[in-house]
C-alpha positions as CSV (number, residue, x, y, z in Angstrom):
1,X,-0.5,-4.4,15.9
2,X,-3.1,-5.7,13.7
3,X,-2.4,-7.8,10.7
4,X,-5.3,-7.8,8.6
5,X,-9.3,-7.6,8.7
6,X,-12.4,-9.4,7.0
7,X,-15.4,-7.3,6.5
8,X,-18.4,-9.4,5.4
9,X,-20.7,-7.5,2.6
10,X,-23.4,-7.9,0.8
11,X,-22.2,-6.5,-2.7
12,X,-19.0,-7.5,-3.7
13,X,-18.6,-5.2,-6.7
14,X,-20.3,-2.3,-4.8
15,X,-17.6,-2.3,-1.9
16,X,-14.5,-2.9,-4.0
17,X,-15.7,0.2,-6.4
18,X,-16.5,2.0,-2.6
19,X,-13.4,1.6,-1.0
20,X,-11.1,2.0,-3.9
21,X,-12.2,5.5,-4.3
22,X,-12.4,5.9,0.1
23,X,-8.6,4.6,0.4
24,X,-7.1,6.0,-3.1
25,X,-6.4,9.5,-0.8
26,X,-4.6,7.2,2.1
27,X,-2.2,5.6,-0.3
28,X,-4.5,2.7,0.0
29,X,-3.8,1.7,-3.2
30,X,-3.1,-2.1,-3.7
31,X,-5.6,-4.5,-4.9
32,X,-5.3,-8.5,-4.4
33,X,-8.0,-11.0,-5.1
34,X,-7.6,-14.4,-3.1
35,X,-9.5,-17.5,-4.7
36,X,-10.5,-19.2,-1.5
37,X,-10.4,-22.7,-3.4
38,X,-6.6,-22.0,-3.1
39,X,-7.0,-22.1,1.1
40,X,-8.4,-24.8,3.4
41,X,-12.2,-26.3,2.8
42,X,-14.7,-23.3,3.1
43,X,-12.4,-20.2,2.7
44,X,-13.9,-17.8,1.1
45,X,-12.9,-15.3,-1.8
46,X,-11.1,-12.5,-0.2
47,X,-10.8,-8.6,-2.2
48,X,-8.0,-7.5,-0.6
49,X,-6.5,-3.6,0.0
50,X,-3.3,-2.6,1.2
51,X,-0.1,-0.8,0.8
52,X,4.1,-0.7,0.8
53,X,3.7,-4.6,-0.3
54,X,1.2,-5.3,2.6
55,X,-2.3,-6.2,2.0
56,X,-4.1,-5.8,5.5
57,X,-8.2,-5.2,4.8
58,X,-10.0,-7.8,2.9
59,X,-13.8,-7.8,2.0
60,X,-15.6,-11.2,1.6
61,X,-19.5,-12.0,0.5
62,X,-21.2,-12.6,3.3
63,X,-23.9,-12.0,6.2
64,X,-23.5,-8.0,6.7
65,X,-23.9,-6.9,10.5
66,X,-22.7,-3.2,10.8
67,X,-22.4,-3.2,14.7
68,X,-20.2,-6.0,14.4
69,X,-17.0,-3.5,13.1
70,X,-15.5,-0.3,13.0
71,X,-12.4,0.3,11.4
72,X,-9.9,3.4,11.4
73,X,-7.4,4.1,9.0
74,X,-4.3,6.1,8.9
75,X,-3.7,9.0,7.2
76,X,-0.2,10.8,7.2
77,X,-1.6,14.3,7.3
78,X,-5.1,16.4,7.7
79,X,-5.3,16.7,3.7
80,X,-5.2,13.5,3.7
81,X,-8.2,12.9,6.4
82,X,-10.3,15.6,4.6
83,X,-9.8,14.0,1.3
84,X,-10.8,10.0,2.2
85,X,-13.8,11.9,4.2
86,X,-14.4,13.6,0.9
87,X,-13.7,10.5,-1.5
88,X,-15.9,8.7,0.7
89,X,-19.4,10.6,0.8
90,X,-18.9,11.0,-2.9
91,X,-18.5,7.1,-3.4
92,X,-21.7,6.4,-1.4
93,X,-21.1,6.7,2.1
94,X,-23.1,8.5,4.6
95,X,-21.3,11.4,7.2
96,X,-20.9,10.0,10.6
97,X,-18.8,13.0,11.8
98,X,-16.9,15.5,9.7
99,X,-13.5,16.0,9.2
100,X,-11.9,17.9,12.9
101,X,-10.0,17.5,16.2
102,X,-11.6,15.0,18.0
103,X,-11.0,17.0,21.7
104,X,-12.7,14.9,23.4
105,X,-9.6,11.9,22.7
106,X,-6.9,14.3,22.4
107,X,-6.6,18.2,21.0
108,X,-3.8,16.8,18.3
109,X,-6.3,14.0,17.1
110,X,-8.2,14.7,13.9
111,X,-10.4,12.4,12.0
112,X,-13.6,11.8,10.2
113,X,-15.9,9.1,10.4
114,X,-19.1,7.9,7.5
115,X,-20.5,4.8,7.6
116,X,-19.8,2.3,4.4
117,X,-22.9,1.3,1.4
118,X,-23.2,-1.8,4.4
119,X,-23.4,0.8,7.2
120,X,-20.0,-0.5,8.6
121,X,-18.3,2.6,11.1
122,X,-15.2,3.9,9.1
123,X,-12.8,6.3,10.6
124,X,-10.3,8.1,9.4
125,X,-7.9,9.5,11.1
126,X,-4.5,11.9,11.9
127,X,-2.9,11.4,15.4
128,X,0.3,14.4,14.8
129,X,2.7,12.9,17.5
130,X,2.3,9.5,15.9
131,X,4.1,11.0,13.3
């Protein structure tokens, strides 16, 4: 089970406007800053994300490579798939797979993929017998 992730970008403002529109439709709706001069020597500022008093996707200013992460994110229904995917594009993200079953993983598994403003792989997705 993961805890949290750190996704390097290069805009800081242009990401947290991004994926507060992207994860509004998952319940995503938490937001955290983290000064990193309250950590250890060299952590940086963290703009965190989460949900039910968990904050589990951070974004920090830094070197952007978008083959270095994909990330996939829950959603508790196909509404809620189809209305990230849609949230998404109309933030600034580009289609990397619209919203269906993914057969070719398992018949009951939908999702949706676009890449971020950084190119980062996003998925979102609805696996029924998880629920």
């Amino acid at each position: 089970m993961l805890d949290h992730v750190f996704l390097s970008v290069r805009d800081v403002d242009r990401s947290i406007a991004f994926y507060t529109a992207t994860l509004e439709p998952l319940g995503i709706t938490t937001r955290v800053d983290y000064a990193g001069k309250d950590g250890p020597a060299g952590h940086p500022d963290l703009k965190g994300f989460g949900a039910d008093g968990r904050i589990f996707f951070w974004l920090r200013h830094g070197i952007v490579d978008s083959r270095a992460a994909h990330v996939g994110f829950i959603a508790d229904s196909i509404a809620e798939v189809d209305a990230a995917y849609t949230a998404a594009l109309a933030a600034g993200a580009t289609d990397n797979g619209p919203p269906a079953a993914r057969e070719y993983y398992d018949p009951r598994y939908y999702a949706a993929n676009v890449f971020d403003p950084d190119g980062y792989s996003l998925e979102f997705t609805y696996k029924s017998w998880q629920h």
